[in-house]
C-alpha positions as CSV (number, residue, x, y, z in Angstrom):
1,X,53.8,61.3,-12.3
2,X,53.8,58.3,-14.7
3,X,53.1,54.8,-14.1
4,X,56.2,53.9,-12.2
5,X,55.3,55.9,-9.4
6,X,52.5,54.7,-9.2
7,X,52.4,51.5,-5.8
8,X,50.1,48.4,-7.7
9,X,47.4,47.2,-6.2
10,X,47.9,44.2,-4.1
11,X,45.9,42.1,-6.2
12,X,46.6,43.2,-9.8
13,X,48.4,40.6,-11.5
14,X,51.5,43.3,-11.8
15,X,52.2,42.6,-7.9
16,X,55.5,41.0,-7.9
17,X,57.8,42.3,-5.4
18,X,60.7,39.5,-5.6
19,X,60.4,40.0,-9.6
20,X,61.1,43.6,-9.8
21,X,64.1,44.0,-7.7
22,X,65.5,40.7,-9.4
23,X,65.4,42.6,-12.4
24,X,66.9,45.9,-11.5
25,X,69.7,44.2,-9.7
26,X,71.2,42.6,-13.0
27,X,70.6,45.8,-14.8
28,X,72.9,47.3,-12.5
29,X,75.1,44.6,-13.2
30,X,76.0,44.8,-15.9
31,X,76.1,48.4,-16.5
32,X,78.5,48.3,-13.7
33,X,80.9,45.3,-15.4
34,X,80.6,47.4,-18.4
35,X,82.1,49.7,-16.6
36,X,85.0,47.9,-15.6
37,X,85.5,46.6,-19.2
38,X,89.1,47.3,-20.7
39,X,87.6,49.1,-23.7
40,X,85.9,51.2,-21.9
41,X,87.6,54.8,-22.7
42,X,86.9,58.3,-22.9
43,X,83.0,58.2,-24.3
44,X,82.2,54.7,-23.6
45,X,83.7,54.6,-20.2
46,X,81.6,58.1,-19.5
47,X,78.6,56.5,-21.3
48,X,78.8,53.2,-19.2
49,X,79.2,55.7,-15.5
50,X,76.1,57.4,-17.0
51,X,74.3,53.8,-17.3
52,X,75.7,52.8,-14.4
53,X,74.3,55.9,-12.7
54,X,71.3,55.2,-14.3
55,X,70.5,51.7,-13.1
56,X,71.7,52.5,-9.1
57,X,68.6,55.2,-9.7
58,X,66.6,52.8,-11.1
59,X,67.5,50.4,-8.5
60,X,66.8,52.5,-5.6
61,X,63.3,53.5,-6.9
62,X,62.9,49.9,-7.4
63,X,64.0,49.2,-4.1
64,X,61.6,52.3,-2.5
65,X,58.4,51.8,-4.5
66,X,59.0,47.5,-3.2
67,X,58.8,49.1,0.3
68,X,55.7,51.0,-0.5
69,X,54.0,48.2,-2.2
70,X,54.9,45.9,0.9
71,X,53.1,48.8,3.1
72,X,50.5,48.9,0.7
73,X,50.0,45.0,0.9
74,X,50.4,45.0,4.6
75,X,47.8,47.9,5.0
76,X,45.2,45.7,2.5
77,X,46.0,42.5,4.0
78,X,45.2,44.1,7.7
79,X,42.1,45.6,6.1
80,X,41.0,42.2,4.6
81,X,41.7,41.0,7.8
82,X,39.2,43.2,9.4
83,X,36.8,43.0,6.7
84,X,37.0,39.2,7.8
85,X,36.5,40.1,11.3
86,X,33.6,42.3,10.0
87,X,31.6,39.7,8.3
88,X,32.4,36.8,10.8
89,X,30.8,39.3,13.1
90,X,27.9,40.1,10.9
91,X,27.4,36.6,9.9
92,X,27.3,35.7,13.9
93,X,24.5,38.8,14.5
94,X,22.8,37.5,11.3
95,X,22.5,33.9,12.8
96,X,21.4,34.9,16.0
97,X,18.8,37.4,14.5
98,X,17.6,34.0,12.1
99,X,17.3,32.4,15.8
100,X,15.3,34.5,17.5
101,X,13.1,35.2,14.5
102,X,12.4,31.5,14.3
103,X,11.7,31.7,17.9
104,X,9.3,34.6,17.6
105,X,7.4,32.5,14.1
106,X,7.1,29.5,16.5
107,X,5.7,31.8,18.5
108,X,3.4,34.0,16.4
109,X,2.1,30.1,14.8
110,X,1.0,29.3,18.1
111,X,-0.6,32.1,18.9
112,X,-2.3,32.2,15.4
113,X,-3.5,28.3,16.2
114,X,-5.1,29.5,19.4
115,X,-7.3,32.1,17.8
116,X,-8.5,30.1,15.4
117,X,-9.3,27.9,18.3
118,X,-10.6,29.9,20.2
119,X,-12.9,31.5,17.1
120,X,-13.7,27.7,16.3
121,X,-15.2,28.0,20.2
122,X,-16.6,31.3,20.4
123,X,-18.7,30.6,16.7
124,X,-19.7,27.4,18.4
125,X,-21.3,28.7,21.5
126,X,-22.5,31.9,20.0
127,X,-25.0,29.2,17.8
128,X,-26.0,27.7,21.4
129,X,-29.0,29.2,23.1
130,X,-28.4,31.5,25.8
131,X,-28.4,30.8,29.4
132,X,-32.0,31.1,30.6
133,X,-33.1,29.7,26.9
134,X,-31.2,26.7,27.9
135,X,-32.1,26.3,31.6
136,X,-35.9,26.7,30.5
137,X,-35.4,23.8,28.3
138,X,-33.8,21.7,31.0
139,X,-36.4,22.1,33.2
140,X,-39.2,21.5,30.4
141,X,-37.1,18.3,29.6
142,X,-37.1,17.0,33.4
143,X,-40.9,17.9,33.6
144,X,-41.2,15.5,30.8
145,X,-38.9,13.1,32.7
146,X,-41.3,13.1,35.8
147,X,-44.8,13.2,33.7
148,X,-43.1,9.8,31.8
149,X,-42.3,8.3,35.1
150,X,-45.8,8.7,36.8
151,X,-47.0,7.5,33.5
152,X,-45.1,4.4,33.9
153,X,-46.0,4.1,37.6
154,X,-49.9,4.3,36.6
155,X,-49.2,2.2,33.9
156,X,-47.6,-0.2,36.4
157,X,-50.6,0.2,38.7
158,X,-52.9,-0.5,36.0
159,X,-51.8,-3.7,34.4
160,X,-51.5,-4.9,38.2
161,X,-55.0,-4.2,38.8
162,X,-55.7,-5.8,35.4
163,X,-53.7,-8.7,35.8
164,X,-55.4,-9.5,39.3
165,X,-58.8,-8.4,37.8
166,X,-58.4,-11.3,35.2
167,X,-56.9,-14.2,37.6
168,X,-59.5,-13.5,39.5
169,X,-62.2,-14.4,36.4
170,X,-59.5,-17.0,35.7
171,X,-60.0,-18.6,38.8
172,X,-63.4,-17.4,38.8
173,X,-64.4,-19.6,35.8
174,X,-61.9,-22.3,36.6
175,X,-64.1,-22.5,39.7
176,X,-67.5,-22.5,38.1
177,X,-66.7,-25.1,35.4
178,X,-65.4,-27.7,38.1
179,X,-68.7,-26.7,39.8
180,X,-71.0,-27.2,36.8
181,X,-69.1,-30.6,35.6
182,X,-70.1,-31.7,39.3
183,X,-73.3,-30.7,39.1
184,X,-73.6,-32.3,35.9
185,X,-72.0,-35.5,36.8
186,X,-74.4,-35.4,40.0
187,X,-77.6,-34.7,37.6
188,X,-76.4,-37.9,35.5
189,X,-76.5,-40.2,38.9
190,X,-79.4,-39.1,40.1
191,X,-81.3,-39.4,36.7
192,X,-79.8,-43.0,36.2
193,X,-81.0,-43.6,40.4
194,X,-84.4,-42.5,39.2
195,X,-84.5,-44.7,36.1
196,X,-83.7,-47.7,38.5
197,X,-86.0,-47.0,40.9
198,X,-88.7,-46.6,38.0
199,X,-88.3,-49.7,36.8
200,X,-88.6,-51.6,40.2
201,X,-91.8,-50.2,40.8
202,X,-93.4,-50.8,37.5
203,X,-91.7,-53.9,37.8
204,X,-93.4,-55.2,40.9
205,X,-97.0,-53.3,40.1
206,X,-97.1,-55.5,37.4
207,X,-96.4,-59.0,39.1
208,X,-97.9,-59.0,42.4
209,X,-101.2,-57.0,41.0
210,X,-103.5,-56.1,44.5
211,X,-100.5,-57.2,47.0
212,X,-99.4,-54.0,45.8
213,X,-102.2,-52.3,47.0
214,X,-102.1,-54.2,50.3
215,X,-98.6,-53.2,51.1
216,X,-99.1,-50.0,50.1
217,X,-102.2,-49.5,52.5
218,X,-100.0,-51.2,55.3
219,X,-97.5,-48.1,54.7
220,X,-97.9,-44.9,55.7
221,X,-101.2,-44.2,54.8
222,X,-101.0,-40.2,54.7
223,X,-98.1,-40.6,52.1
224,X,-98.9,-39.6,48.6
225,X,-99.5,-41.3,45.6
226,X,-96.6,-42.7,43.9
227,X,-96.8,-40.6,40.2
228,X,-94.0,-42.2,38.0
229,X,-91.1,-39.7,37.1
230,X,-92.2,-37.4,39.5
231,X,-88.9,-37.7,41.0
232,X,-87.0,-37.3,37.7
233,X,-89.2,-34.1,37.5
234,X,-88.5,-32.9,40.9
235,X,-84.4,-33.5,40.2
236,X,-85.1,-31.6,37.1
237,X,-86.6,-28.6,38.3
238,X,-83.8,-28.5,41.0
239,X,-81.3,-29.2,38.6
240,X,-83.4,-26.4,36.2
241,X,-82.8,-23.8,39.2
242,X,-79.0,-24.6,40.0
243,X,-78.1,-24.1,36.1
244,X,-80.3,-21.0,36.1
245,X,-78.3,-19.8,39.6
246,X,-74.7,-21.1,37.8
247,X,-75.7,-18.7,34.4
248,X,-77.2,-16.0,36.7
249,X,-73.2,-16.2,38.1
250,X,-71.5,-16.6,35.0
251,X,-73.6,-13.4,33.8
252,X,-72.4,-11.6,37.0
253,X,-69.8,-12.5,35.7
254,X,-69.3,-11.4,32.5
255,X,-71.1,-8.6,33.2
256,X,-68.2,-7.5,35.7
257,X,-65.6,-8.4,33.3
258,X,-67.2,-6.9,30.2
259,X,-67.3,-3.6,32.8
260,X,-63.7,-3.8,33.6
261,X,-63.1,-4.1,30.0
262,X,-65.2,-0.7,29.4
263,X,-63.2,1.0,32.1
264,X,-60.0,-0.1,31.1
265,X,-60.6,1.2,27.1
266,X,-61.7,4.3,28.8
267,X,-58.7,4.8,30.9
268,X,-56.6,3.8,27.7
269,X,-58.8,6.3,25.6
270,X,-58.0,9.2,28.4
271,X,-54.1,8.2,28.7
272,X,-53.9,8.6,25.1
273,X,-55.8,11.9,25.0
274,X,-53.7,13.2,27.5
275,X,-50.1,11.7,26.1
């Protein structure tokens, strides 16, 4: 069959329905007014029923093949039509698929944040010491605690001790120089008494010459010679003895306190041996 026969494609730019029948139809036309011409005799008028003939074949095929390329453009537009269809379909189970693979990346990034969380945690507490490593240091660490704290309680005990120990030699010595300024300022009157009552006597021996002696006999005659100064010696001596008494104290004293001092170096001495 040649081309004619042939239905064109829908969407070849030969697809003209309207054109083809359009053309056929004057063909046919005019073969038939030639036909009907005047002139037309013997040959010419068998000539023109041959065109004539002709172009109503030609027109019918026209006519026919316009029916099968209106089928044939039916059937593909129904077909594009599904293909449509098709790929709106497609497209939605694509989109949905897209959905739902998001979901499941959402999904598999979580997941892949909590393992490396959870490695973060597990490389963390596999460098920690293990349980009973752990609780052994605890308890070494509270032993410290309470060894500290008794410290500080003897500590505490010990500067109260010391700070009683030395307000007592505070007071102590507070108490011994009021004593010895006393003492002293009772040494000074009785040495200026003694001075006075020197100076009477030699005084009146010198003036009244054997009315001394008379007066003196009519005292008490077992009394002893007056020996100038022997007062002065006597207040001496007992004043000697007092100060001798007051440094025998103060060396007590200092004796104690220097001891308390040894003690306390010694107790510092073993603290620090022991800390």
């Amino acid at each position: 069959m040649d081309n004619e026969s042939e239905p064109p494609c829908a969407g070849s730019p030969t697809f003209a329905p309207s054109r083809i029948p359009r053309l056929s139809s004057k063909k046919t036309i005019s073969a038939y007014y030639a036909l009907l011409g005047e002139e037309t005799r013997g040959e010419k008028l068998e000539a023109a029923h041959v065109s004539f003939s002709v172009a109503l074949d030609q027109l019918a095929q026209q006519l026919a093949k316009s029916k099968r390329i209106e089928q044939v453009a039916a059937w593909e537009i129904d077909s594009y039509r599904q293909e449509v269809t098709a790929l709106e379909q497609s497209s939605e189970e694509t989109r949905q698929k897209l959905a739902a693979l998001g979901e499941k990346l959402a999904l598999a990034q979580q997941e892949r944040a909590r393992r490396i969380e959870y490695d973060g945690i597990a490389k963390t507490i596999a460098r920690l010491p293990d349980r009973q490593k752990g609780q052994e240091s605890l308890d070494k660490l509270n032993a410290d605690i309470d060894l500290l704290r008794q410290e500080e309680r003897t500590y505490a005990e010990t500067w109260k001790m010391r700070k009683l120990a030395f307000d007592s030699i505070v007071t102590s010595l507070e108490a011994m120089q009021e004593a010895i300024r006393d003492e002293k300022a009772e040494q000074e009157r009785r040495r200026a008494l003694d001075e006075d009552d020197g100076e009477e006597v030699a005084a009146g021996t010198a003036g009244t010459g054997g009315a001394t002696n008379t007066r003196a006999q009519s005292l008490d005659p077992n009394a002893k010679p007056f020996v100038p100064g022997a007062g002065a010696a006597e207040a001496k001596e007992s004043e000697d003895v007092k100060m001798e008494g007051v440094e025998a104290t103060e060396g007590q004293q200092e004796e104690g306190g220097r001891r308390e001092r040894d003690e306390g170096q010694m107790m510092d001495d073993r603290e620090e041996g022991e800390m």
